[in-house]
C-alpha positions as CSV (number, residue, x, y, z in Angstrom):
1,X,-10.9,-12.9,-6.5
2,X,-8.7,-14.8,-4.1
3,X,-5.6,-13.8,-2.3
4,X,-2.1,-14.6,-3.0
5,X,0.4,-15.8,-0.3
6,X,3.6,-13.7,-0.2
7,X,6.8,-14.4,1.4
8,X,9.8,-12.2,1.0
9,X,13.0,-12.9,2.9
10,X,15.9,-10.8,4.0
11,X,15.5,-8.2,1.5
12,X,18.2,-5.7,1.0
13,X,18.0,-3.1,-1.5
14,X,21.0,-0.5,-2.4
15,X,20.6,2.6,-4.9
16,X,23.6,4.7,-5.7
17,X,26.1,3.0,-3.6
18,X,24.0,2.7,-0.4
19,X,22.2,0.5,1.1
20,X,18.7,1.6,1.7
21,X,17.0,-1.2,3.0
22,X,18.6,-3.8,5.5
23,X,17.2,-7.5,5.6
24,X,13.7,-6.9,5.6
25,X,10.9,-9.3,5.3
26,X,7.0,-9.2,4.9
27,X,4.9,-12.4,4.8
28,X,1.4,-12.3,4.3
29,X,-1.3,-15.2,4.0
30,X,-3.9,-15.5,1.6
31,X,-6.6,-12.1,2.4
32,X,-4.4,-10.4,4.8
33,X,-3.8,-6.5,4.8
34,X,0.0,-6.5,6.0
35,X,1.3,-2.0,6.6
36,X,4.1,-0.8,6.1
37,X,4.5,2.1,8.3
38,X,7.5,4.8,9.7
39,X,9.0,8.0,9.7
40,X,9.7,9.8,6.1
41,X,12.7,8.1,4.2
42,X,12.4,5.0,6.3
43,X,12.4,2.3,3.3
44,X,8.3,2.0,2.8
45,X,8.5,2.9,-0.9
46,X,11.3,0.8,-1.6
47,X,10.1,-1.9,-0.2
48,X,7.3,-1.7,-2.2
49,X,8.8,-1.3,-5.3
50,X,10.7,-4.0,-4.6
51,X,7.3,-6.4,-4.1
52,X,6.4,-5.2,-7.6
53,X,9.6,-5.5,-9.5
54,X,10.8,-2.0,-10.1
55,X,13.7,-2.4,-8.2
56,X,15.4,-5.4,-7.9
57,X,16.9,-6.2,-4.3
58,X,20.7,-7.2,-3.9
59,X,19.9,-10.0,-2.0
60,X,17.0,-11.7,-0.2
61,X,13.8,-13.5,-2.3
62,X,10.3,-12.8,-2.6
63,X,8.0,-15.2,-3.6
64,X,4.2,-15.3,-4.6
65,X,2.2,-18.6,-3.8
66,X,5.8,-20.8,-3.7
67,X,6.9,-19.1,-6.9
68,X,10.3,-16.9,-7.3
69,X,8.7,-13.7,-8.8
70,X,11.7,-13.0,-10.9
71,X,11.0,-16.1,-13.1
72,X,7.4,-15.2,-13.9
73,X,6.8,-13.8,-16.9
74,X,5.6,-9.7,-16.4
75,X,2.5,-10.3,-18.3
76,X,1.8,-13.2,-16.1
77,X,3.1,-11.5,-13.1
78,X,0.5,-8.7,-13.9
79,X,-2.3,-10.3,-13.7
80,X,-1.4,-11.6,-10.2
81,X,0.2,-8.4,-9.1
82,X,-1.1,-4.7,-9.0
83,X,0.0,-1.7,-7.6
84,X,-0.5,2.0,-7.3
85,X,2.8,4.0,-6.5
86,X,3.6,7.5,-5.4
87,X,4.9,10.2,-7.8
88,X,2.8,8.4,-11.0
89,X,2.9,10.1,-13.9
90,X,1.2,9.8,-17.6
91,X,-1.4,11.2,-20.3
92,X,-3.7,13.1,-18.4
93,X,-6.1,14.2,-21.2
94,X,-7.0,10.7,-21.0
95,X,-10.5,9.9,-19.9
96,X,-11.0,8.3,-16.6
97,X,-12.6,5.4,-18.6
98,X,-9.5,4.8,-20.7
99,X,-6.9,5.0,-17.7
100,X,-9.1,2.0,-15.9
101,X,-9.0,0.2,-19.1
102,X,-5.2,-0.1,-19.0
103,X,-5.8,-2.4,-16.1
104,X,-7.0,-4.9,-18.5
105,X,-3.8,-4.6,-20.9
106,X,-2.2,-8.2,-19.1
107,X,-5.3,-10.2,-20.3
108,X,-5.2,-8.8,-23.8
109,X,-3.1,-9.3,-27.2
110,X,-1.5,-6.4,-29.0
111,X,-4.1,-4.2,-30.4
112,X,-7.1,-6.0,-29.0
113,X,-9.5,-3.8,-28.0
114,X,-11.8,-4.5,-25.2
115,X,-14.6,-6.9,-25.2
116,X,-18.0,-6.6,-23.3
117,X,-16.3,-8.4,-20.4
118,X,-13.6,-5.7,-20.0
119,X,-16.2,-3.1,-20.1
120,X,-18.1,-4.3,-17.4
121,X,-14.7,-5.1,-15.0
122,X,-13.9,-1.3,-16.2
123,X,-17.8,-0.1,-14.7
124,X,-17.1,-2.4,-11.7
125,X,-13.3,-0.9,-10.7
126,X,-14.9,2.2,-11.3
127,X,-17.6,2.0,-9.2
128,X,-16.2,0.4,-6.6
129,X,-14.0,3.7,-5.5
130,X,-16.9,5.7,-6.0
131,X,-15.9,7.2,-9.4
132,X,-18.4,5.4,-11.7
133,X,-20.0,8.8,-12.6
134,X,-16.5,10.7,-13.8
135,X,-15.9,7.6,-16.2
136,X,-16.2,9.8,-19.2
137,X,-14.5,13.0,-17.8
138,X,-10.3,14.0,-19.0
139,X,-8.5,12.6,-15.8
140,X,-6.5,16.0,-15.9
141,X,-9.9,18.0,-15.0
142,X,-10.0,16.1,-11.6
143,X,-9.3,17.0,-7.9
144,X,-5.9,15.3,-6.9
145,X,-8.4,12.7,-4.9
146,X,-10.8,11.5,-7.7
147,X,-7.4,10.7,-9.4
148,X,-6.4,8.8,-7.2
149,X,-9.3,7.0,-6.9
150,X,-9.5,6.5,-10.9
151,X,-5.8,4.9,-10.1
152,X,-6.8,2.5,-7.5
153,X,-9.7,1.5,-10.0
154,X,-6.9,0.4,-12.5
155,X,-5.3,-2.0,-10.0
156,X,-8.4,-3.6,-9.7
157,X,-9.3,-3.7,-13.2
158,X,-6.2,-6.3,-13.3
159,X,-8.3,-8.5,-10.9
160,X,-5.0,-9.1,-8.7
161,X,-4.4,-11.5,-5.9
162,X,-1.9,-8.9,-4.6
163,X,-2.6,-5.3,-4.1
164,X,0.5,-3.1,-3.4
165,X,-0.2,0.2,-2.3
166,X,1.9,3.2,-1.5
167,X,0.0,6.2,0.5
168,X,-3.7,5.6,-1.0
169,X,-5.3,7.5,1.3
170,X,-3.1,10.8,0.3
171,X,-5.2,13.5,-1.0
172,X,-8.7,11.3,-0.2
173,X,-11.8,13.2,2.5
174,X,-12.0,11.1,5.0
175,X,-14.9,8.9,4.1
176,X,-12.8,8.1,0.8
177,X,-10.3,6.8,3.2
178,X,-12.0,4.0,5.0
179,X,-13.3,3.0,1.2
180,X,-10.3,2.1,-0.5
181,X,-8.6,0.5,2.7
182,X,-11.7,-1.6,3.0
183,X,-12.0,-2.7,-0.2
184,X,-8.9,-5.6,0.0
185,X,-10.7,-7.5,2.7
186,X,-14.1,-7.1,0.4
187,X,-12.8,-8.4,-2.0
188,X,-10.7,-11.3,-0.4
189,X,-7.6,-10.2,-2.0
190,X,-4.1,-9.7,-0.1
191,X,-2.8,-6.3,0.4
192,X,0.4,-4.8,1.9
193,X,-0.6,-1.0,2.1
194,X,2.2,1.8,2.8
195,X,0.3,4.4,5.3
196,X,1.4,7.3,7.3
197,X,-1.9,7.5,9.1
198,X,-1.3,4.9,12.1
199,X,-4.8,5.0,13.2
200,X,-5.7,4.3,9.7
201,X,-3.1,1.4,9.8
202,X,-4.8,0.1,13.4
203,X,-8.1,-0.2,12.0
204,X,-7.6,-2.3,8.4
205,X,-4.7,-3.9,9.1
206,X,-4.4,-7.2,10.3
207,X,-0.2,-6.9,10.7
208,X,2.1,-4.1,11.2
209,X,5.6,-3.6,9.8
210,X,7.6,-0.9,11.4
211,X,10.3,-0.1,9.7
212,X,13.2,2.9,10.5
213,X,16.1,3.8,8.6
214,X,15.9,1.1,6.7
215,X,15.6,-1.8,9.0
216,X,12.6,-3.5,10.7
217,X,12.1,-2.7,14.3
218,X,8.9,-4.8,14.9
219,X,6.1,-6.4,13.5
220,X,3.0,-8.1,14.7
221,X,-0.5,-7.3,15.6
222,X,-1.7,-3.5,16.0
223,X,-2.5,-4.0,19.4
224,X,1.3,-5.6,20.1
225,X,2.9,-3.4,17.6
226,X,1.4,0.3,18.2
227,X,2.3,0.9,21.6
228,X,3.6,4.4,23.4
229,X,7.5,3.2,23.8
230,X,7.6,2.5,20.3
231,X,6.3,5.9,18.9
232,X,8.8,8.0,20.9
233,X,11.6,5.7,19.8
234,X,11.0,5.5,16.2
235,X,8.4,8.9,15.6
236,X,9.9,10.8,18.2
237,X,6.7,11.7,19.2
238,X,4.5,11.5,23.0
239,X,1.1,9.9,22.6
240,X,-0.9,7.1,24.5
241,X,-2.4,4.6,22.7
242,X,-5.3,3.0,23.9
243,X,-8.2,0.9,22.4
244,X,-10.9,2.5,20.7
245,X,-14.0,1.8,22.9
246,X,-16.2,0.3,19.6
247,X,-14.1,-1.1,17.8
248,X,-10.8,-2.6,20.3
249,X,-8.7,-1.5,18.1
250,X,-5.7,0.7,19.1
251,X,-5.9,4.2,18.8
252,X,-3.4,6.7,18.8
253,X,-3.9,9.8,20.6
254,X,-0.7,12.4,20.0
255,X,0.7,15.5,22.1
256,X,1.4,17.8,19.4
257,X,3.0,20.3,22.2
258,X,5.9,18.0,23.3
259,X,8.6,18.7,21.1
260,X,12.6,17.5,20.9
261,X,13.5,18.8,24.3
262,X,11.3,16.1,25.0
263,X,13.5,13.4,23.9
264,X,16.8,14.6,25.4
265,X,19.7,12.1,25.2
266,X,17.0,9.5,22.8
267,X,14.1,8.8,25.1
268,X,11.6,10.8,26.8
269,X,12.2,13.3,29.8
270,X,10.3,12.5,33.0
């Protein structure tokens, strides 16, 4: 698999009468991991749904490889495009086998059932988030994080360029964690990743998009991106950030004790 180039310009999204997201963009060359990261209700999940076509912004463009996404076809688009959302929903007695397959769906006429081909791209997703041994089990008998991992196995049973993905780490152990973030720059395919975790979004990702209320406050590099002044102003929240001494990478190291009297009159006492 190869990565897709994404551009999206200026995009502004408005649900209900109100304008949730203000001129955003996200670019991302071929094999990048691009997160999304900020406080709850700060535009993350629309912007992603946005990327995949669930909602459709008011203004601004987004394009895959030079090509306006809203005038590729959604068969075609799926086979370029995957994602795995918050808040999915479906038939749970499924088996974890026949939820991967659907991956396959955008390569496939009505009623065609899979080939040897699809089978093995089904094994290979599976195995790849560590599931390979719960293909046969009902999805609806698994912990919240083997589900989720049976999820991110359909995305890449679509064999996407672009990977969009909201939270994936929620409900995975730890070593789960580093897995799935690791697995778009295994693969060579581009990514733009949602995460809450901001050590998690130091260490995979190779640009950071902060975004608050809505708007974009910065974006760059971890290193120029993750920095004290910007976690009190848009997290509310002391910590020092400093690089991790193996890898170089930034890491964020919080005071859980200071609290809002901390942030009198919108920036730090002292």
């Amino acid at each position: 698999m190869t990565g897709a180039r994404l551009q999206a310009d200026k995009l502004c999204v408005e649900l209900g009468g109100r304008r949730i997201l203000h001129e955003v963009s996200v670019r991302a060359e071929p094999g990048q991991v691009i997160g999304i990261v900020g406080p709850n209700g700060c535009g993350k999940s629309t912007l992603l749904r946005s990327l995949v076509r669930i909602l459709r912004p008011t203004s601004g463009s987004i394009h895959i490889d030079g090509v306006d996404v809203q005038t590729i076809p959604v068969r075609q688009s799926a086979r370029t495009v995957a994602a795995v959302l918050q808040d999915v929903t479906g038939d749970f007695d499924l088996r974890a086998r026949d939820v991967v397959a659907m991956g396959r769906a955008p390569y496939k006429r009505m009623f065609q059932r899979d080939g040897a081909a699809d089978e093995r791209i089904v094994d290979d997703a599976l195995r790849m988030v560590g599931v390979g041994h719960l293909g046969d089990r009902p999805i609806a008998s698994m912990s919240g994080g083997e589900r989720q991992r049976v999820l991110i196995a359909r995305a890449l049973a679509q064999r996407p360029r672009l990977l969009v993905l909201d939270e994936p780490t929620n409900h995975l152990d730890v070593r789960h964690q580093f897995d799935v973030l690791a697995l778009p720059a295994a693969l060579g395919i581009t990514a733009v990743v949602a995460l809450h975790d901001l050590n998690l979004a130091a260490h995979f990702c190779d640009v950071v998009h902060v975004l608050d209320g809505g708007h974009e406050v910065c974006c760059g590099p971890p290193d120029e991106v993750l920095t004290t002044e910007l976690l009190a102003q848009v997290y509310r929240v002391v910590a020092s950030v400093r690089p991790h001494p193996d890898t170089g990478r930034p890491q964020v190291n919080y005071d859980p004790g200071a609290g809002e009297r901390d942030f009198a009159g919108g920036g730090l006492v002292g």
